[in-house]
C-alpha positions in Angstrom: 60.3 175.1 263.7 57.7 177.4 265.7 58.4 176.9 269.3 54.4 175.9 269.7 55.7 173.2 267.1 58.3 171.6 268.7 57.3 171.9 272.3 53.6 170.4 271.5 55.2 167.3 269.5 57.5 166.8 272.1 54.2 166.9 275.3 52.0 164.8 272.6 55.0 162.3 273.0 54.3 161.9 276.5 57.2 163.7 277.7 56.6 166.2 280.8 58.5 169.4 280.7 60.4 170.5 283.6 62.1 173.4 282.7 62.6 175.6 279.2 65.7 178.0 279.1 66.6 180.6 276.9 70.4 181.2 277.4 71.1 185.2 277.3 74.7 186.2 276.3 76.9 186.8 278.9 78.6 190.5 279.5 81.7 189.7 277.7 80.2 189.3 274.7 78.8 193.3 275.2 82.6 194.0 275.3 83.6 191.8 272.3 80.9 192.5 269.7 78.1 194.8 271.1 75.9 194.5 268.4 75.5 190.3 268.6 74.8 191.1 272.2 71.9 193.0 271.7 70.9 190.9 268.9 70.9 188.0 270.8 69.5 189.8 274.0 66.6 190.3 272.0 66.1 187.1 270.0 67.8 183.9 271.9 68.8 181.4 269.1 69.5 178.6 271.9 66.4 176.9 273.6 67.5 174.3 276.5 64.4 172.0 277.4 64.4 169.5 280.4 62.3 166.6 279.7 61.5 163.4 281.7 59.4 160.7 280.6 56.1 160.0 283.3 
């Protein structure tokens, strides 16, 4: 689902966003597998939202 999507269903809910994360990997995955780092360096597939209700 397009981010626009799922963030626009969410606010037509009548939910306020607080906060939107995109978790980066951490340095130790660089060590374990660098090329998953970079790939997911480049294109987070982990969205945290923070939501509360008005």
């Amino acid at each position: 689902m397009p981010l626009e999507t799922f963030l626009s269903e969410l606010l037509a809910a009548g939910f306020v966003l607080e906060q939107l994360i995109e978790p980066r990997p951490t340095a130790a995955l660089r060590e374990i597998d660098e090329a998953m780092y970079d790939k997911l360096h480049q294109a987070p597939s982990f969205l945290a939202v923070r939501l509360r209700r008005p």
